[in-house]
C-alpha positions as CSV (number, residue, x, y, z in Angstrom):
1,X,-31.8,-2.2,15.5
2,X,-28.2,-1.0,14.7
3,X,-26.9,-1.0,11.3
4,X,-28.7,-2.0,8.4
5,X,-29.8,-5.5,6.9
6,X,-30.0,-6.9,3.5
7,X,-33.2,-9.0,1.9
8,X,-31.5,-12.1,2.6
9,X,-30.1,-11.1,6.1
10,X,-33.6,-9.4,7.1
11,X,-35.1,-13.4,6.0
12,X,-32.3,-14.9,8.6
13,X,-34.0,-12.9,11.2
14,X,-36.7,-14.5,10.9
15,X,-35.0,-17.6,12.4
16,X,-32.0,-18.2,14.6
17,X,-28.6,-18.5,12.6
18,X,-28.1,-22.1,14.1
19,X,-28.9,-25.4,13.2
20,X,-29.7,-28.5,14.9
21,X,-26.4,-29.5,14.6
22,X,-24.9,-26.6,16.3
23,X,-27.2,-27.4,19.2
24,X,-24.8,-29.3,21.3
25,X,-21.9,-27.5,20.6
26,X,-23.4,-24.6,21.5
27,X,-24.9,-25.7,24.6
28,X,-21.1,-26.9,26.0
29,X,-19.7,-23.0,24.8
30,X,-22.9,-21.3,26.7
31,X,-22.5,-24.0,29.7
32,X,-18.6,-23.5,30.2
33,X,-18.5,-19.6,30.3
34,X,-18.9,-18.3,26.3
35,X,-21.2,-15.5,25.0
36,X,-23.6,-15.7,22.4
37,X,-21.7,-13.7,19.6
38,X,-18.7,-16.3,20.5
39,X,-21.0,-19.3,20.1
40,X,-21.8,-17.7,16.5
41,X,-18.1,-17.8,15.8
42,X,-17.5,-20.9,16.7
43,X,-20.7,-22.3,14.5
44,X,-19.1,-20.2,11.8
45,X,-22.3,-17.8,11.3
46,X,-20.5,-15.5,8.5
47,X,-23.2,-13.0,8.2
48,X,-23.6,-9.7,10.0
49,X,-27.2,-9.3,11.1
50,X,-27.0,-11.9,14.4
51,X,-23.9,-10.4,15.7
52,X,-25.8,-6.7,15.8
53,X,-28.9,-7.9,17.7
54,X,-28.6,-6.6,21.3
55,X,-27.2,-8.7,23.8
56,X,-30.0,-9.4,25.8
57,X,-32.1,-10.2,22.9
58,X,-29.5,-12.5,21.7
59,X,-29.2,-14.2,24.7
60,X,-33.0,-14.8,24.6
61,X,-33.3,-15.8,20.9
62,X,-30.5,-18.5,22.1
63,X,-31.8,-19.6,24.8
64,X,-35.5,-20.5,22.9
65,X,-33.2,-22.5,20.5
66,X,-31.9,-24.6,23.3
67,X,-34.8,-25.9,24.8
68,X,-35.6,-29.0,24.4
69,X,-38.6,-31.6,24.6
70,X,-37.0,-33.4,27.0
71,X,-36.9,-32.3,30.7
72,X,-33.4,-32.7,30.7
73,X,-30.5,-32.4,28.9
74,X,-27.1,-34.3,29.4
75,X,-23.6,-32.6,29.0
76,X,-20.4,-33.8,29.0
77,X,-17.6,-31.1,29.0
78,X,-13.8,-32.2,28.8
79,X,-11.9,-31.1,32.7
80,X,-15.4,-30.8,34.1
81,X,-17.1,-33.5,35.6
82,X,-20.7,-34.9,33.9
83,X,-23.6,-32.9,35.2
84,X,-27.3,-32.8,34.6
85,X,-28.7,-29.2,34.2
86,X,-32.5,-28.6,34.4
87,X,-34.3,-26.8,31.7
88,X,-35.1,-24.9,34.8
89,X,-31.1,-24.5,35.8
90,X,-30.1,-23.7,32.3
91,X,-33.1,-20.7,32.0
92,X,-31.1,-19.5,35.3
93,X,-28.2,-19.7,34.2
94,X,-29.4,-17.7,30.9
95,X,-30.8,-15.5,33.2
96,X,-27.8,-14.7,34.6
97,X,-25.6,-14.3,31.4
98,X,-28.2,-11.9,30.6
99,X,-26.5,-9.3,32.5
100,X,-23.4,-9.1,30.2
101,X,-25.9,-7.4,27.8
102,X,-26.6,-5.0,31.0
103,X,-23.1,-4.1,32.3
104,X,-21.9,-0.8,31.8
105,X,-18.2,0.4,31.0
106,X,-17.0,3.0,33.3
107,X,-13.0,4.8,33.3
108,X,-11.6,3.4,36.3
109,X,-9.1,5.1,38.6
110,X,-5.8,4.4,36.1
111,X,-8.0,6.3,33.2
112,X,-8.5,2.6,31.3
113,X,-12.3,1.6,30.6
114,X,-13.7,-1.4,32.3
115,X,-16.9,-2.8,33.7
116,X,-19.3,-1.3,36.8
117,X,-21.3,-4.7,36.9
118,X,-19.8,-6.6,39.7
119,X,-21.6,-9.7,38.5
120,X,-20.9,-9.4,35.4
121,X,-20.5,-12.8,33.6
122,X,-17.0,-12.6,31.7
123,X,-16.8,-14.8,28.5
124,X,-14.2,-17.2,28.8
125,X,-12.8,-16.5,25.1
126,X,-13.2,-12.9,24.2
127,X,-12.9,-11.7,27.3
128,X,-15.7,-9.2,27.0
129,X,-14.9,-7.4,23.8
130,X,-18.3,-9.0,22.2
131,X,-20.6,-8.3,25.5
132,X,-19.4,-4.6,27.3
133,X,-17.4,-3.3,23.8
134,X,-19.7,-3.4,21.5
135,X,-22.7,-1.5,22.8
136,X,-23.8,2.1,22.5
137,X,-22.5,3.4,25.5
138,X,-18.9,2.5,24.7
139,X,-19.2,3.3,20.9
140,X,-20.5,6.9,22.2
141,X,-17.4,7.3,24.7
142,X,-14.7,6.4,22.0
143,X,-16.4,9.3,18.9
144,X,-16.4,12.0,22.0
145,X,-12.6,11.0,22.1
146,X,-12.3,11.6,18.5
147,X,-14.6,14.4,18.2
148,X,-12.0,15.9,20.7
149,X,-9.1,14.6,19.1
150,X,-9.2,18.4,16.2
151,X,-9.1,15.9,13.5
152,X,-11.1,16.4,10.4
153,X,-12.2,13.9,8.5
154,X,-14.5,13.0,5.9
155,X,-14.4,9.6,6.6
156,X,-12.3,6.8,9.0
157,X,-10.4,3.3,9.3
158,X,-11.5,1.6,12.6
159,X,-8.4,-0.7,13.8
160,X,-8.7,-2.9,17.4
161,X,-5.6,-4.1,18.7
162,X,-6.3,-7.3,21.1
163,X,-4.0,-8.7,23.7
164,X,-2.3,-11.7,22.8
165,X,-3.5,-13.7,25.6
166,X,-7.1,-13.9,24.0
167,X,-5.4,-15.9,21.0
168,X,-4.9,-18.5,23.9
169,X,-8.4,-18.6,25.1
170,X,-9.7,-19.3,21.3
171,X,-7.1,-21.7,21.1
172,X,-8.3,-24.2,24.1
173,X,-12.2,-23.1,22.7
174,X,-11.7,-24.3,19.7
175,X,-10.0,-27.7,20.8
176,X,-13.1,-28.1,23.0
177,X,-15.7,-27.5,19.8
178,X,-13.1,-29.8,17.7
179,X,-13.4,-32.7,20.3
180,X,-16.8,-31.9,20.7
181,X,-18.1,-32.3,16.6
182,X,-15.8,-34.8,16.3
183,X,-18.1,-36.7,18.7
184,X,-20.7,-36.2,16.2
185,X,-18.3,-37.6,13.1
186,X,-18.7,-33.6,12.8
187,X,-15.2,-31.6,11.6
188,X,-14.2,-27.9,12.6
189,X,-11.1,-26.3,10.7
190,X,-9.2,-23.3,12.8
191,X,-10.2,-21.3,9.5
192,X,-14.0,-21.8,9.9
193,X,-14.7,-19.8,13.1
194,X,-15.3,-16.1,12.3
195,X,-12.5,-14.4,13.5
196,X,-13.0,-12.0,16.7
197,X,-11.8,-8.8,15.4
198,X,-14.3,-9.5,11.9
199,X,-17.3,-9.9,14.4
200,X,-16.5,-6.7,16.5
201,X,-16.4,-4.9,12.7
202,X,-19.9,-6.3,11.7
203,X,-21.1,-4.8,15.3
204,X,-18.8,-1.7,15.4
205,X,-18.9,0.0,12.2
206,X,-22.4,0.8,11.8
207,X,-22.1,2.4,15.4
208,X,-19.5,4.5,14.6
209,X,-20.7,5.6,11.4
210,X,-23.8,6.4,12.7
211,X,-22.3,8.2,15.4
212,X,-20.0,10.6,13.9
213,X,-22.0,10.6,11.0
214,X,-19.0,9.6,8.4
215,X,-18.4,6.3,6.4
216,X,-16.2,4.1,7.8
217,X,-13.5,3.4,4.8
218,X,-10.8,0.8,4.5
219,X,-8.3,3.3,2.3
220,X,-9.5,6.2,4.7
221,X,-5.6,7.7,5.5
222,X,-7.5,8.8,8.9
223,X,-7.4,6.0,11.8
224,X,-9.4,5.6,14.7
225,X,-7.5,2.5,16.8
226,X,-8.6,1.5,20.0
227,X,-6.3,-1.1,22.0
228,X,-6.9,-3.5,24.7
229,X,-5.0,-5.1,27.6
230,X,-6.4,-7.9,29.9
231,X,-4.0,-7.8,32.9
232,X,-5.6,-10.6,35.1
233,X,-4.5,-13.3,31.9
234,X,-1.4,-11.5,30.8
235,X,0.8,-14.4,31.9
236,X,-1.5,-16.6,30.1
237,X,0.5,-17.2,27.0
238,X,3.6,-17.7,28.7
239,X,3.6,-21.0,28.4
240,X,4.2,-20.8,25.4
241,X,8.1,-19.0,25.4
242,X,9.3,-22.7,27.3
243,X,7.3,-24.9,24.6
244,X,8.5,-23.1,21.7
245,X,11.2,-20.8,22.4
246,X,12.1,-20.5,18.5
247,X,8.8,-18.1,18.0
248,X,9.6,-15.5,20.7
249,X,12.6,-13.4,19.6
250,X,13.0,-10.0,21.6
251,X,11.9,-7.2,19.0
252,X,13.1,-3.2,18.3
253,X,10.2,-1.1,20.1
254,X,8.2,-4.1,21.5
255,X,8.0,-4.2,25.6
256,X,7.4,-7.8,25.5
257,X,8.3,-10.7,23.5
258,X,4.8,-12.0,23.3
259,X,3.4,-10.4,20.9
260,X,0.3,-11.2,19.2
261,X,1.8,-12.7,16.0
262,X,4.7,-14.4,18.1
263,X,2.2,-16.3,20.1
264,X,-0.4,-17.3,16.8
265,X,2.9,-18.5,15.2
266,X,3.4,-20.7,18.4
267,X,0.1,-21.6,18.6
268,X,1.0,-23.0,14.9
269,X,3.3,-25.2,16.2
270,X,2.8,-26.4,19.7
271,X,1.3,-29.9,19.5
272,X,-2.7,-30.5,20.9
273,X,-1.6,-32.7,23.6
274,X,0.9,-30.3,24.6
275,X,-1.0,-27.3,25.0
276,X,-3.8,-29.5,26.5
277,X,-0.9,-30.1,29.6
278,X,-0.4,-26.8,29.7
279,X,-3.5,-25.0,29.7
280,X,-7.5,-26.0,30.0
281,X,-10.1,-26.3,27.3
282,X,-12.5,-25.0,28.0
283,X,-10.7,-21.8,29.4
284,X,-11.4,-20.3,32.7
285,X,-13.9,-17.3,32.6
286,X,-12.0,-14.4,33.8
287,X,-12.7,-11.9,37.2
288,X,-12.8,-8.7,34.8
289,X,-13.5,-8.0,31.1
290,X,-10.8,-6.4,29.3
291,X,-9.8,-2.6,30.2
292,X,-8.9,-0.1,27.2
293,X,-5.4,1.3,27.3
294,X,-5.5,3.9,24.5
295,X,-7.5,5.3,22.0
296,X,-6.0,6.5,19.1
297,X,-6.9,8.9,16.3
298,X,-3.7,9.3,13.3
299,X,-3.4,10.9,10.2
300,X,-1.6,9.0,7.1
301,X,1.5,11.4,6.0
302,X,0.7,13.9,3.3
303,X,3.3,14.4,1.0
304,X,3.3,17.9,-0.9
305,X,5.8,18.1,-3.5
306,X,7.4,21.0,-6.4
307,X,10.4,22.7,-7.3
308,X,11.8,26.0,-5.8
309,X,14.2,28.9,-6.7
310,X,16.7,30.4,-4.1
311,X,17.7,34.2,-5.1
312,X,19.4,34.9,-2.3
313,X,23.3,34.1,-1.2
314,X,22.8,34.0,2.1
315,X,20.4,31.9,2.5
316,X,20.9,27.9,3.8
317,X,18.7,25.2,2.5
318,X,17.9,23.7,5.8
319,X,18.4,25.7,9.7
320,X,22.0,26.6,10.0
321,X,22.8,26.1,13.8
322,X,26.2,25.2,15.1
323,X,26.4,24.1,18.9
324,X,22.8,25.1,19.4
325,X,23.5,29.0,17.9
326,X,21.4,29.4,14.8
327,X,23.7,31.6,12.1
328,X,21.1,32.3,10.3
329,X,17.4,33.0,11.3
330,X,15.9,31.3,8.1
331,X,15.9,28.6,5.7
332,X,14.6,27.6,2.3
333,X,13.1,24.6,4.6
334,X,11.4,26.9,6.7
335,X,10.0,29.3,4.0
336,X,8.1,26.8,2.5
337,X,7.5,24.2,5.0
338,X,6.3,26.6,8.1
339,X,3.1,28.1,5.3
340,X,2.3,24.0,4.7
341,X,2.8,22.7,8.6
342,X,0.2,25.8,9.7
343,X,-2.7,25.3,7.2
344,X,-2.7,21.4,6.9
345,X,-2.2,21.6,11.2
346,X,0.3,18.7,11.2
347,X,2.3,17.5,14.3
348,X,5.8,18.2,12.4
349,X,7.7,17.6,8.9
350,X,10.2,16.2,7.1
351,X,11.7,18.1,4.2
352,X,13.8,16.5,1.2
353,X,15.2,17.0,-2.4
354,X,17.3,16.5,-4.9
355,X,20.6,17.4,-3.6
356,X,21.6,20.8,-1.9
357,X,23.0,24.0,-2.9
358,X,25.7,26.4,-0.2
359,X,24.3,28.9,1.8
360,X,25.8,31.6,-0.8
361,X,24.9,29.4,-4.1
362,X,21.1,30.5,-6.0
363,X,19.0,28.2,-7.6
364,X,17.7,29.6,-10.6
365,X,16.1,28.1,-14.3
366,X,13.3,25.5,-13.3
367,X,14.2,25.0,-9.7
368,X,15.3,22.4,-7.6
369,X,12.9,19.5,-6.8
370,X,11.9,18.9,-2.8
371,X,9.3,17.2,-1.2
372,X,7.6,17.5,2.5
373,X,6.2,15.0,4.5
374,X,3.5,16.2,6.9
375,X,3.1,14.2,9.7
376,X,0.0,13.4,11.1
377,X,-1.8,17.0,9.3
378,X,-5.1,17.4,11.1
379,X,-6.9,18.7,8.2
380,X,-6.7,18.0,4.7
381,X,-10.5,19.0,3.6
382,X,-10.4,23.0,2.8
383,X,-14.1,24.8,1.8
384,X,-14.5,27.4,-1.0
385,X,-14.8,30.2,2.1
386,X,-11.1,29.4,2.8
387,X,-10.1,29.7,-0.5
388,X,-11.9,33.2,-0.6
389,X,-9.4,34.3,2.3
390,X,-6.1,32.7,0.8
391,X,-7.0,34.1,-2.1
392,X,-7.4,37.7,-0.7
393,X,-4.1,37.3,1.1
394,X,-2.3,36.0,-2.4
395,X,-4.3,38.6,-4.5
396,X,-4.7,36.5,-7.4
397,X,-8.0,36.5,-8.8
398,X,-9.2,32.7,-9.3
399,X,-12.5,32.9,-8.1
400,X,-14.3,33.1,-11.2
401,X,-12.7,30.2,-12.7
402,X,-15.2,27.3,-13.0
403,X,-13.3,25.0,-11.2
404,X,-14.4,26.8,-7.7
405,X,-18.4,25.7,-8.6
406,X,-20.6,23.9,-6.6
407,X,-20.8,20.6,-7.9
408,X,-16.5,20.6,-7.5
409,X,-14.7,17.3,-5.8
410,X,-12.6,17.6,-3.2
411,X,-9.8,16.7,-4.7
412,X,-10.3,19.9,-7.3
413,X,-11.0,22.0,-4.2
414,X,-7.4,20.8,-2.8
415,X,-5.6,21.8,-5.8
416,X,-6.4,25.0,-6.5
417,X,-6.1,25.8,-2.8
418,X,-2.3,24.2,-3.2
419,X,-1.8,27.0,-6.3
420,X,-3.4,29.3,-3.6
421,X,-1.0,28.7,-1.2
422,X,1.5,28.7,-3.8
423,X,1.0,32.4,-4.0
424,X,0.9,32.8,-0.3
425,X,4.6,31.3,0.3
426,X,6.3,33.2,-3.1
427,X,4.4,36.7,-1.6
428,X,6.0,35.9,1.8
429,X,9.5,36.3,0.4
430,X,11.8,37.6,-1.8
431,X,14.1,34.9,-1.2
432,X,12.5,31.6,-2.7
433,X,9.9,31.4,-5.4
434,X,7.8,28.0,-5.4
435,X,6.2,26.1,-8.7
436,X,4.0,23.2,-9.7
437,X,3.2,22.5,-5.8
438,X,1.0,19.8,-5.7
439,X,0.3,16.1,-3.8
440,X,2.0,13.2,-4.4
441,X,2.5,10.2,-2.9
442,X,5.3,8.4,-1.0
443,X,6.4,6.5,-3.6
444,X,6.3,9.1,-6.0
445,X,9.2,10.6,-4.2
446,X,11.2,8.2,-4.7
447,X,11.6,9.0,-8.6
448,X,13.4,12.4,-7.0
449,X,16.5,10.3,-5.0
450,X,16.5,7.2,-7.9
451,X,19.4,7.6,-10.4
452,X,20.6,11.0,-8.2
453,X,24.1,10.2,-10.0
454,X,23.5,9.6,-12.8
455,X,21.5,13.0,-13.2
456,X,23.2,15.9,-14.6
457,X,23.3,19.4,-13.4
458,X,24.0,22.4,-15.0
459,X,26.0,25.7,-13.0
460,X,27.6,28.5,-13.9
461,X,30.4,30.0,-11.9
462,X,32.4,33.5,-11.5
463,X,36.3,32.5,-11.3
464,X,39.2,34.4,-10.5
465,X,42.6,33.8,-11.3
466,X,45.9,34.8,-9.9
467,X,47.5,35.7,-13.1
468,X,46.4,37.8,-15.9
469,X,44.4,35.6,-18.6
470,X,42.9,36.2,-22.3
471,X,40.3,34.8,-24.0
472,X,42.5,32.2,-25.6
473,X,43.8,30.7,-22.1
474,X,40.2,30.0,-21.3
475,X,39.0,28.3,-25.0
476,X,40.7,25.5,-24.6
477,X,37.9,24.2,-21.7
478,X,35.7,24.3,-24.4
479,X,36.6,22.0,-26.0
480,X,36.6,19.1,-23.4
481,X,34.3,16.7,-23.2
482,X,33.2,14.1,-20.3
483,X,36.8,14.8,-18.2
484,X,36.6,12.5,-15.1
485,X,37.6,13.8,-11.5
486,X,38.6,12.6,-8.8
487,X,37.1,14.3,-5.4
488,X,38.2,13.4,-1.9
489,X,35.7,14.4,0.1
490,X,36.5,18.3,0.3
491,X,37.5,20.1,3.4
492,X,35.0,22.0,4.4
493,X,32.2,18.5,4.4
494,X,34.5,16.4,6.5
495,X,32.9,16.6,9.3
496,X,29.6,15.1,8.1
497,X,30.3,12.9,5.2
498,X,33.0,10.1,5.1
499,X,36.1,10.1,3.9
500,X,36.2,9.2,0.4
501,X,37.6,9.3,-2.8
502,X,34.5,9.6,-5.6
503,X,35.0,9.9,-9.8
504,X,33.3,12.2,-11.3
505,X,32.1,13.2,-14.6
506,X,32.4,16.9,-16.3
507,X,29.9,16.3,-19.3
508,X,30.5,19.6,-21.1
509,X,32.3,23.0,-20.3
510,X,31.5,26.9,-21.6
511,X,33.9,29.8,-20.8
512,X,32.8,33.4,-21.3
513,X,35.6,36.1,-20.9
514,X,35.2,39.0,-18.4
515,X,38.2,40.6,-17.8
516,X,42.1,39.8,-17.4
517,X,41.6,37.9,-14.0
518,X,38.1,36.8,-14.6
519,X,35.8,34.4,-16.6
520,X,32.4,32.8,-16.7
521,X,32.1,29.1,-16.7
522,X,29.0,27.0,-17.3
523,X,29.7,23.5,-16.7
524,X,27.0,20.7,-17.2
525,X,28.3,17.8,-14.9
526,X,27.8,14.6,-13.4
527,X,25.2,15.5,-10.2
528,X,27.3,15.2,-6.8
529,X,30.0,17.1,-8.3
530,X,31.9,19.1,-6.7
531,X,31.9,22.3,-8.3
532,X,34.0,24.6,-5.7
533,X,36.6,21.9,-5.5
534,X,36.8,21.7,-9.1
535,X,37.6,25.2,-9.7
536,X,39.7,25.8,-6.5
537,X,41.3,22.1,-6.2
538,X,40.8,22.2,-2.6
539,X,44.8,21.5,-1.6
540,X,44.9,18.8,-4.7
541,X,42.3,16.7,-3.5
542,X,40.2,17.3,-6.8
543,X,42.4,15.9,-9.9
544,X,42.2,17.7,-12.5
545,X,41.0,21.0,-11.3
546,X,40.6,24.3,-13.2
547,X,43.9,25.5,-11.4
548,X,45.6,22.6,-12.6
549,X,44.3,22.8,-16.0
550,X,45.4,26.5,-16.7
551,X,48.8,26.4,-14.2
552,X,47.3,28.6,-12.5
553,X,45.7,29.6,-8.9
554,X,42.1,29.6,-9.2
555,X,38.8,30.3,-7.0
556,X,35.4,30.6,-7.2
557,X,33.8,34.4,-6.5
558,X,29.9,33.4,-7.6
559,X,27.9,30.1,-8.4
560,X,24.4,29.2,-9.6
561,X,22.9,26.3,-10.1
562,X,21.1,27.0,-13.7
563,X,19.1,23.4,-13.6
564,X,18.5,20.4,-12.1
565,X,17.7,17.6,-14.8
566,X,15.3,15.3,-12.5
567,X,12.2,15.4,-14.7
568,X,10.1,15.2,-11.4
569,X,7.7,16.4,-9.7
570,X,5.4,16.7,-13.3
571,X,5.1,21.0,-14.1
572,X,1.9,22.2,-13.7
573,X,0.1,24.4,-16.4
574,X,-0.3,27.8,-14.8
């Protein structure tokens, strides 16, 4: 028997999950075209076990609790005329339903999954997710896809996506069961029937964990999605879009407007009699049982985050290609990212920090703060033999630390191979060193951009000026304090950032003599400064400039960014 019971669930067994009460209801579901594990729904059976009984044992266990004494049993069904069935007629017709626990899924021609059984019974409300879906032969043909898929994983989310049709089937079923108790002074709330995609989980996730020998794990970042269609009722819920026209609102990236949340809403709101007119209760059984269109297998984003130095001054921070002619053949973006994108085996990245420096400006002091988002990594799990390689490649001797023992987590494992890798990038290059690399989350990277300007930043620059200068022409800057700018959007950014006029703040300036047509100047300003512009005065659209200042023509020869004060990501201890 799949999955495994509790005490109290293993008693149940013992009996069948429904009472006498249920007995009628259940005969009109089974009579008009439902399966078992829908009739359990409907009788709101909350607990796991009876749902994971095979079909055709199901099917047999309900048919004992149907018979009756009597010879015969009367049934009235709404849109169906009164009928007396036979004990004899019924065990046929049980009989027959019996197959559904028989049919086999097969890929048909268009690659979807459907049904081989041409007799196959359909259910009239789930449209065969609880009779061909949920058995071994499907469970087996969706973990070979994943298996496939060069995921790994230590454990998995299972998601179903249903089509939206199927919430109009449950609709008209549960209208009949309604009407049905309410003949027996009996009352059934839309909220008491187990919900269909809670019973395919009871069935399901012992299957799959089984199967591919993993937990199945509600915060798992890897998902396994599977997602059905049911062409032959896909104009089912139509209906619906004249009725209530308020609920269907064309949608960015949605092929249709009837989506399954558009058409529970209108469900919501249409009135009984209304959707009585429009549709039958009980619903039609269906020719076919649902087909598979896709199955899925994501990774949740990884987010790896630290702070880097740039030595070099011609370097760019991200690809440098005009008219689709790269200038340059690297990047600080691809220095680092290109080591993270090949060992976690993601799809693709996007890289971020806080602010940019020019092609010919270093970063130096504690770095600049960045961020990458891998998307959809196929491996996040690394073994202690993999660390024994990086660390070979980095040479730095960490293997006898005791964090590398047996009885280590995972997550340990992960950050020590991050300081591995670490080493890795800064040994690739003498361009860009890289410090406290480690995981963080997506929110976390949002303390990097909060604030941005109201950070400061500290630089210092080389300047040049056109007429001879001594130390006491240059003093004078040193003694200013929190001068405010004004920047129109310089020159030479035109052409990707709007036009602009933006204040500015020089906190604090330092001037250090070098010869008669050139000083040192470390400035600590307002981040989003500037600095060029404020030396050069870029035509007069920064006011006050340096030029300005001394009345004299100015530019800027050298400039390093000493430090960036965004206290994040937190430094690691070496």
């Amino acid at each position: 028997m799949p999955g495994s019971f509790s005490l109290g669930e293993v008693i149940i067994l013992n009996m069948f999950p429904l009472s006498e009460e249920n007995k009628y209801v259940a005969q009109v579901l089974l009579n008009t075209g439902t399966c078992p594990r829908c009739i359990l729904r409907f009788c709101g059976v909350d607990f796991h076990a009876p749902y994971r009984l095979p079909y055709k044992e199901l099917l047999h266990d309900l048919q004992k609790f149907l018979e009756t004494e009597k010879d015969e049993l009367i049934l009235e069904v709404p849109n169906l005329p009164p009928k007396k069935i036979r004990l004899q007629e019924l065990e046929d017709g049980i009989d027959n339903l019996s197959q559904n626990g028989e049919g086999r899924s097969s890929e048909t021609e268009d690659g979807s999954i459907g049904s081989k059984n041409s007799n196959f019974t359909v259910c009239n409300v789930c449209l065969g997710i609880l009779q061909e879906f949920c058995e071994k032969e499907f469970i087996k043909k969706v973990c070979q896809k994943v298996e496939t898929s060069g995921f790994e994983f230590t454990n998995l989310v299972f998601s179903v996506s249903f089509p939206p049709q199927l919430s109009v089937s449950e609709h008209a079923a549960w209208l009949l069961v309604k009407q049905e108790m309410g003949k027996q002074s009996l009352s059934l709330g839309r909220s008491d029937v187990v919900q269909l995609k809670e019973a395919y989980k009871w069935i399901t996730h012992p299957l799959f964990s089984e199967e591919l020998g993993v937990p199945i794990d509600g915060k798992s970042l890897f998902e396994v999605s599977v997602i059905f269609a049911h062409p032959e009722t896909v104009e089912d819920c139509h209906f619906l879009g004249a009725i209530c026209p308020d609920c269907f609102k064309p949608a960015k990236n949605k092929q249709s407007v009837f989506t399954r949340m558009a058409v529970m809403k209108a469900l919501n709101k249409i009135k009984e009699e209304d959707f009585r007119k429009q549709f039958p209760c009980p619903p039609n059984s269906p020719k076919a049982v649902c087909t598979v269109l896709e199955i899925e297998c994501a990774h949740g984003a990884v987010f790896v985050a630290g702070r880097y130095n740039k030595f070099s001054r011609n370097l760019p921070q991200t690809p440098w290609i005009i008219d689709g002619e790269r200038k340059l053949e690297s990047s600080v973006e691809e220095l680092i990212s290109d080591h993270l994108l090949t060992v976690f085996k993601a799809d693709s990245f996007n890289f971020s920090s806080s602010g940019r420096e020019d092609v010919d400006v270093r970063t130096l002091g504690n770095g600049r703060p960045f961020a990458v988002e891998l998307v959809n990594p196929h491996r996040v799990h690394f073994t202690s033999q993999e660390m024994k390689e990086l660390q070979q490649v980095s040479h730095f001797m960490l293997w006898k630390s005791s964090c590398l023992c047996h009885s280590v987590t995972e997550l340990q494992l992960l950050i020590v191979f991050l300081f591995l890798l670490l080493q890795k990038i800064n040994k690739s290059s003498d361009k860009i060193q890289v410090r406290d690399l480690q995981l963080v989350t997506r929110e976390a990277i949002g303390h990097m951009k909060e604030g941005e300007e109201e950070k400061t930043k500290t630089y210092s620059a080389l300047i040049w000026t056109n007429k001879a200068i001594q130390i006491e022409d240059i003093e004078f800057l040193n003694d200013i304090k929190d001068l405010k700018i004004d920047q129109k959007t310089p020159l030479r950014v035109l052409h990707r950032r709007p036009l602009a006029v933006r204040t500015r703040v020089i906190h604090a300036m330092e001037t250090h003599f070098v010869d008669e047509h050139h000083f040192r100047l470390c400035l600590k300003t307002q981040a989003g400064t500037y600095i060029k512009e404020f030396v050069h005065g870029d035509f007069g659209r920064t006011k006050p400039n340096i030029g300005s200042l001394m009345n004299v023509t100015a530019d800027i020869l050298e400039l390093d960014v000493e430090s960036v004060d965004v206290d994040w990501p937190p430094a690691l201890d070496e």
